[in-house]
Backbone as numpy.savetxt, mean C-alpha at the origin, in Angstrom:
# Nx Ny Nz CAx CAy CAz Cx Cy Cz
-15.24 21.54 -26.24 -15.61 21.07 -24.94 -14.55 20.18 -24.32
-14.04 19.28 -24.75 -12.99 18.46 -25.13 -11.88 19.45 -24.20
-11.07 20.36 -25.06 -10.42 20.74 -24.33 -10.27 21.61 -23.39
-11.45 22.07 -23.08 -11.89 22.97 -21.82 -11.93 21.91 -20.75
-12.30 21.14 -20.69 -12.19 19.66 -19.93 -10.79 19.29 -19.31
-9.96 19.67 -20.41 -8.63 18.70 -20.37 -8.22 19.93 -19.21
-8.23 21.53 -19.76 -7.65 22.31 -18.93 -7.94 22.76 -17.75
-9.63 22.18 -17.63 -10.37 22.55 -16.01 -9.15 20.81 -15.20
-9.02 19.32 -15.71 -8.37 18.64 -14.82 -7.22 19.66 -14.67
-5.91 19.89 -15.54 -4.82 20.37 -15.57 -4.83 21.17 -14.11
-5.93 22.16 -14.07 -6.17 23.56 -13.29 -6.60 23.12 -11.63
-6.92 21.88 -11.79 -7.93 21.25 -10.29 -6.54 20.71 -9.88
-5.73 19.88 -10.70 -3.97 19.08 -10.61 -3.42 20.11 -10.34
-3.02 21.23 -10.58 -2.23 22.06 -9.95 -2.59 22.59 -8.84
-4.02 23.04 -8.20 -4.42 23.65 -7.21 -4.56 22.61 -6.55
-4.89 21.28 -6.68 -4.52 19.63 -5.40 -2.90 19.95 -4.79
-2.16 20.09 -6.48 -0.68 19.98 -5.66 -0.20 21.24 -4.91
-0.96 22.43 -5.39 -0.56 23.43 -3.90 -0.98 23.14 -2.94
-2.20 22.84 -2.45 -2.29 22.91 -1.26 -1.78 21.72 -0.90
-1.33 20.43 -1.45 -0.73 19.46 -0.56 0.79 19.73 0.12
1.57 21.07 -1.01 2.70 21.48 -0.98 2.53 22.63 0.30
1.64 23.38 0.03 1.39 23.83 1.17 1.46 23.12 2.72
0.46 22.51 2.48 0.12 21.23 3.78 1.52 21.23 4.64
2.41 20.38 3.57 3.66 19.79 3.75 4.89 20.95 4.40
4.90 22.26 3.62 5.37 23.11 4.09 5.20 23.82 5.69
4.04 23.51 5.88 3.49 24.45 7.08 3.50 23.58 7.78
4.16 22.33 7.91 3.60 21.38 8.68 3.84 21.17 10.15
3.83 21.01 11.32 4.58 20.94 12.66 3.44 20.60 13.67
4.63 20.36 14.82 3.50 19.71 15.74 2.43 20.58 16.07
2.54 21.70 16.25 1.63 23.01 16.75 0.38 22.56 15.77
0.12 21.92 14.68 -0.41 22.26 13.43 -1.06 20.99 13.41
-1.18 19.86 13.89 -0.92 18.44 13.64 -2.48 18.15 12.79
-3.27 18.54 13.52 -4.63 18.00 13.54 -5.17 19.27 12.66
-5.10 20.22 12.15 -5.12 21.14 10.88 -4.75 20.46 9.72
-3.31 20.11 9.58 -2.74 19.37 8.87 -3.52 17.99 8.18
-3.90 17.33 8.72 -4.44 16.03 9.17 -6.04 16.00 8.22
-6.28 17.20 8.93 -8.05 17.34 8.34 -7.53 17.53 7.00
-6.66 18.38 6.67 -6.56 18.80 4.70 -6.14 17.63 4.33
-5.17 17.04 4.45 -4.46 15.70 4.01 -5.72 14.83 3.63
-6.98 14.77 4.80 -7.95 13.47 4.45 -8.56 14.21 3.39
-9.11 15.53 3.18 -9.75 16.62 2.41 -9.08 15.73 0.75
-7.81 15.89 0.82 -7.11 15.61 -0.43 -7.24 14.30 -0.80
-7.05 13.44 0.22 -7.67 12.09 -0.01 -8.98 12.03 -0.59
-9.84 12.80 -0.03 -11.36 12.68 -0.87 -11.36 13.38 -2.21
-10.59 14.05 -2.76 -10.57 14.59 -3.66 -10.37 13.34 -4.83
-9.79 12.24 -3.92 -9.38 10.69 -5.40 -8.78 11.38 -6.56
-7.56 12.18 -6.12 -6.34 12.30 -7.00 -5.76 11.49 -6.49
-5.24 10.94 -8.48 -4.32 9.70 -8.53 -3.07 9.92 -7.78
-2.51 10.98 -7.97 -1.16 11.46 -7.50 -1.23 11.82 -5.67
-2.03 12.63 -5.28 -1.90 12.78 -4.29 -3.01 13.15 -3.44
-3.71 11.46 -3.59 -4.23 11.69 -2.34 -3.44 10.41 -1.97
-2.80 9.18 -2.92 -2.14 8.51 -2.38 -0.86 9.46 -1.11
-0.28 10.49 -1.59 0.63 10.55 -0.69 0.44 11.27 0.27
-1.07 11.86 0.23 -1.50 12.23 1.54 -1.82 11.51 2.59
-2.47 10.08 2.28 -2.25 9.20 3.19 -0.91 8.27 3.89
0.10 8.22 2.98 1.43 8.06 3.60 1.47 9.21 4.25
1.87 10.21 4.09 2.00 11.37 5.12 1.39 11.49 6.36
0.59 11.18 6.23 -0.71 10.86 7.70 -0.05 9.40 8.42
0.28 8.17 7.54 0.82 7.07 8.16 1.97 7.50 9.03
3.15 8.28 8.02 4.64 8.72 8.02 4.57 9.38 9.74
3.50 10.01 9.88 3.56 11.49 10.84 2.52 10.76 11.68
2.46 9.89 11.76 1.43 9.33 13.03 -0.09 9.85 13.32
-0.67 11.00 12.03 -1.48 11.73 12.64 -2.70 11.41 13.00
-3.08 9.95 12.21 -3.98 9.10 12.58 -3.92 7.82 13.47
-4.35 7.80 14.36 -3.67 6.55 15.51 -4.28 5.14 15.38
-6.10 5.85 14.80 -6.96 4.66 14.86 -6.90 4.12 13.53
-6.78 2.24 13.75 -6.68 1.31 12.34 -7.65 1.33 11.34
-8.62 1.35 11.97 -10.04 1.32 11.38 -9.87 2.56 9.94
-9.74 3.45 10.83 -9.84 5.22 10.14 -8.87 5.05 9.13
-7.97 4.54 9.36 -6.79 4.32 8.04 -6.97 3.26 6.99
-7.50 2.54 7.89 -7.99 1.68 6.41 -9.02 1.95 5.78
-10.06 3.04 6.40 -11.28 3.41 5.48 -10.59 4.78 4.33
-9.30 4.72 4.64 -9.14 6.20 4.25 -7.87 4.74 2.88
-7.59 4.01 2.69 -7.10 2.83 2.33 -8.39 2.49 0.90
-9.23 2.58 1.87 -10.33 1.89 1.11 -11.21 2.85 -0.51
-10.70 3.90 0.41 -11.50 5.33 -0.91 -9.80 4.86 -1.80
-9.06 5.09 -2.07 -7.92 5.07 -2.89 -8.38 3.61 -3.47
-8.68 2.41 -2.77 -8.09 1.24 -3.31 -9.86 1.23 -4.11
-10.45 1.54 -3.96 -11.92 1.29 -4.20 -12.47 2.81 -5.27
-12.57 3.71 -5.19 -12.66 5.08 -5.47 -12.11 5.99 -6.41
-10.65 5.41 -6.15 -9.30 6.47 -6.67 -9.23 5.95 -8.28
-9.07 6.68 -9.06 -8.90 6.27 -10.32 -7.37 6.35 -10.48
-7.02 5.05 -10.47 -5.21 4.52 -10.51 -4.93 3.54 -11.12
-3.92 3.43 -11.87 -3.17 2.82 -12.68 -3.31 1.58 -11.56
-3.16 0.25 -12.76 -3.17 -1.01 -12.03 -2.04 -1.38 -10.51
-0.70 -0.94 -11.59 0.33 -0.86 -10.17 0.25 -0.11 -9.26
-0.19 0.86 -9.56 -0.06 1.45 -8.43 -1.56 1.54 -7.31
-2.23 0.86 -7.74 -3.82 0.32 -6.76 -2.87 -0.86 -6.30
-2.15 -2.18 -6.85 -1.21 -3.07 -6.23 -0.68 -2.81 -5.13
-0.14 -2.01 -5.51 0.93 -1.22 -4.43 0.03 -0.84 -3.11
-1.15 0.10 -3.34 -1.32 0.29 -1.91 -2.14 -0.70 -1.36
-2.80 -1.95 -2.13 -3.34 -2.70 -1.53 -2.33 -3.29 -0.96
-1.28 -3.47 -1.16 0.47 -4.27 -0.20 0.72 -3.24 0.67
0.55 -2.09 0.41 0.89 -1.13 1.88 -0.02 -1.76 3.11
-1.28 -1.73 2.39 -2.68 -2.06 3.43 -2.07 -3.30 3.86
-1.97 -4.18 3.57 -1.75 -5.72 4.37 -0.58 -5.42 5.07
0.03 -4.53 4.15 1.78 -4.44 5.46 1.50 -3.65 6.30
0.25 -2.92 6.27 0.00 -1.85 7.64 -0.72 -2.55 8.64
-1.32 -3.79 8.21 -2.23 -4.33 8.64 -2.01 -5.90 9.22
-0.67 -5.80 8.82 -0.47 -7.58 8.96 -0.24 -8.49 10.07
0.19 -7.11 11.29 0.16 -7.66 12.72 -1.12 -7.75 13.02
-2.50 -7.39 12.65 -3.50 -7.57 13.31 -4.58 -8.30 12.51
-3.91 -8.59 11.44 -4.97 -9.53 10.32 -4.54 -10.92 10.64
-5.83 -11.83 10.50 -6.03 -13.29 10.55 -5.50 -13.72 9.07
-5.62 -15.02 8.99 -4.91 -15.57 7.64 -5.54 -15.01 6.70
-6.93 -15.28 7.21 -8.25 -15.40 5.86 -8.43 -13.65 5.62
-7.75 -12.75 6.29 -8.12 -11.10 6.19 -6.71 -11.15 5.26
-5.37 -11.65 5.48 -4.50 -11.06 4.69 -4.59 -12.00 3.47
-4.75 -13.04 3.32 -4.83 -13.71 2.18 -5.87 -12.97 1.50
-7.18 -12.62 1.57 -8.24 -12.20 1.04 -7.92 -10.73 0.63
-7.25 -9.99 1.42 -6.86 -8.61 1.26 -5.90 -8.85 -0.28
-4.98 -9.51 0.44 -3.77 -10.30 -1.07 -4.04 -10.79 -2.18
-5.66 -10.74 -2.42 -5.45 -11.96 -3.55 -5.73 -11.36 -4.47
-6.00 -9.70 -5.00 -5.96 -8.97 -6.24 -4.82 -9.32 -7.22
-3.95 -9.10 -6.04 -2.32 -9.05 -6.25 -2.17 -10.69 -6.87
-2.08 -11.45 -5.87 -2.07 -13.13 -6.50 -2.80 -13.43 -7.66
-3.58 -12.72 -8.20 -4.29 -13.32 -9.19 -3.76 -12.55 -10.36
-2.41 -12.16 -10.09 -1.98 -11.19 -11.30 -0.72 -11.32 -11.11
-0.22 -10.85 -12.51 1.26 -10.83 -12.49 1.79 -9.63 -12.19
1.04 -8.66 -11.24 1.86 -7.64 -10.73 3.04 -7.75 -10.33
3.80 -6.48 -10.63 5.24 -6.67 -9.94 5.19 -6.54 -8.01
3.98 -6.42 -7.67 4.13 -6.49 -6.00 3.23 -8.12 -6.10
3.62 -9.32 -6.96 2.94 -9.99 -6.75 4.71 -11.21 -5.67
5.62 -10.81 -6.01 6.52 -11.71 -5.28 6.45 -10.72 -3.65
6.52 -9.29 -3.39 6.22 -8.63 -2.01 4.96 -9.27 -1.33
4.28 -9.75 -1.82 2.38 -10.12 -1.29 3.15 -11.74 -1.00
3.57 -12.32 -1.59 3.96 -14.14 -1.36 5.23 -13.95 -0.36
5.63 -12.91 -0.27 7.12 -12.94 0.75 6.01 -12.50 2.06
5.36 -11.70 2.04 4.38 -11.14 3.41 3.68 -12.40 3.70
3.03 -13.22 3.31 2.08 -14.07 3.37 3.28 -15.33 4.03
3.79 -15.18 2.92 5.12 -16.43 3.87 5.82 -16.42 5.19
5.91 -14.96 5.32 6.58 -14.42 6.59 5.62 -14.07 7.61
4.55 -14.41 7.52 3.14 -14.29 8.15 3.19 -15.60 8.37
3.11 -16.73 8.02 3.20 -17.91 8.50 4.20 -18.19 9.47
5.48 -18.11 8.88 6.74 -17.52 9.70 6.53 -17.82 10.92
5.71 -16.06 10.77 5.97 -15.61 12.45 5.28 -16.49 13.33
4.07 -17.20 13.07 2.60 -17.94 13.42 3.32 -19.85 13.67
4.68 -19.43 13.36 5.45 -21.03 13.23 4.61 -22.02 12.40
3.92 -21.76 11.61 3.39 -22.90 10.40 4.34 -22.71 9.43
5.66 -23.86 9.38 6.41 -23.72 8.96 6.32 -24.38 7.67
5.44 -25.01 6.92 5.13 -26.24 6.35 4.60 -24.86 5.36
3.48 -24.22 5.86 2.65 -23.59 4.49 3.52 -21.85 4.22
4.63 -21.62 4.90 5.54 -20.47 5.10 6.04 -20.68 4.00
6.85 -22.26 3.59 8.15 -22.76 2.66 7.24 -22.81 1.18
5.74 -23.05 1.44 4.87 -23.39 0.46 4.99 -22.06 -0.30
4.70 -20.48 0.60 4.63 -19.22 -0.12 6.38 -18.89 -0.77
7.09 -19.04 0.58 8.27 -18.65 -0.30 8.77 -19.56 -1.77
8.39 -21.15 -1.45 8.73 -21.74 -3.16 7.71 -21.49 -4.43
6.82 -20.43 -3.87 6.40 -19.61 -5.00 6.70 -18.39 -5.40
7.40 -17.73 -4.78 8.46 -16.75 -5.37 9.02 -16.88 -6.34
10.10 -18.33 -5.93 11.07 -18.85 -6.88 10.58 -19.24 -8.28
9.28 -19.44 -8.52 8.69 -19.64 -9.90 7.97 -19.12 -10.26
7.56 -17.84 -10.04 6.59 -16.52 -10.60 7.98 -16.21 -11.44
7.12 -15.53 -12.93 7.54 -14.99 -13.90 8.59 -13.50 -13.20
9.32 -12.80 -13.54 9.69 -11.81 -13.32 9.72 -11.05 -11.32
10.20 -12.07 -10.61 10.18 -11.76 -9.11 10.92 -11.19 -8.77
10.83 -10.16 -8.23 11.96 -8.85 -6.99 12.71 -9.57 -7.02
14.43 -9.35 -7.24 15.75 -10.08 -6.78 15.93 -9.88 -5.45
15.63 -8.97 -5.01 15.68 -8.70 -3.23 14.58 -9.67 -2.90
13.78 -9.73 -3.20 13.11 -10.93 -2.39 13.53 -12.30 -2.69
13.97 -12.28 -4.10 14.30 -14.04 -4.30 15.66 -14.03 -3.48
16.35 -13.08 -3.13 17.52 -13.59 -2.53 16.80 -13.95 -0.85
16.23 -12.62 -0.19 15.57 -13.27 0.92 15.10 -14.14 1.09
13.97 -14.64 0.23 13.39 -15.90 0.13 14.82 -17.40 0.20
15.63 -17.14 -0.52 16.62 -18.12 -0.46 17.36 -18.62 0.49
17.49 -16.99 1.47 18.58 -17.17 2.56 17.57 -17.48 3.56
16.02 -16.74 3.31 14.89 -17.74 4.52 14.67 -19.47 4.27
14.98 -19.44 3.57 14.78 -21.30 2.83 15.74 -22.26 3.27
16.87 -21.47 2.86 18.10 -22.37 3.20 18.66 -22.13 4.71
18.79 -21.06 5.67 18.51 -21.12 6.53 17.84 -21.46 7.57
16.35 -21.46 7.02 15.62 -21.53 8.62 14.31 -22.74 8.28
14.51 -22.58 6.98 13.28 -24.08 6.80 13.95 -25.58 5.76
15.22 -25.81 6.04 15.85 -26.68 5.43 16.04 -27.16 4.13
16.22 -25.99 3.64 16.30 -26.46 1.95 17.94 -25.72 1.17
């Protein structure tokens, strides 16, 4: 039973990745909203592999306009999708970076704090967004607060500790 199991996933994983290959192949403006409907189709399917990149594809290609709809389609992956820890990290940091011009403190901090409460490797990307979210908002006081926590998380992006450095020493006096 066992491995009739293993070979019905194997068989469902290969027929997800045709038709997403399909999808992708046939794809054009003539097609947009065809396209669009299978892509979410694959999303509901909560493959690990690709229904994540059916929803970048939909981001990538504009085919969804409304925020709402993308973050419910955000929400089956981050909530639903059976995924490896990093990579649920990861798209919960897509979500706040898709989301970060129109989220309040308490929506991106709260969205962020899976990530903060872990030593994910998108845990220095989530403290550089959150910092640069202050940033932009000129609270320059609790901006310097996120970026000098970069600098002392275990194992942080070198691209961000260097950003973080040249935002520090540049633009908030350190």
């Amino acid at each position: 039973g066992f491995f009739i199991f293993i070979e019905y996933q194997d068989i469902k994983k290969k027929e997800i990745s045709d038709r997403y290959n399909s999808i992708l192949i046939d794809f054009s403006n003539e097609n947009r909203d065809l396209s669009k409907e299978k892509l979410i189709e694959i999303i509901y399917e909560k493959d690990s592999t690709y229904s994540p990149l059916s929803l970048y594809f939909i981001i990538d290609n504009k085919l969804i306009n409304e925020r709402n709809e993308i973050n419910d389609l955000f929400d089956i992956l981050i909530k639903k999708t059976s995924l490896e820890n990093e990579i649920k990290n990861l798209i919960i940091y897509k979500k706040a970076l898709f989301n970060a011009d129109f989220y309040d403190e308490n929506d991106l901090l709260n969205n962020l704090k899976p990530i903060l409460n872990t030593e994910s490797v998108w845990k220095s990307h989530a403290l550089y967004l959150i910092a640069e979210y202050y940033y932009s908002k000129n609270e320059k006081q609790k901006s310097k607060e996120f970026f000098n926590k970069i600098l002392i998380i275990e194992n942080p992006n070198q691209e961000i500790v260097r950003k973080t450095q040249k935002r520090l020493n540049r633009d908030l006096g350190e």
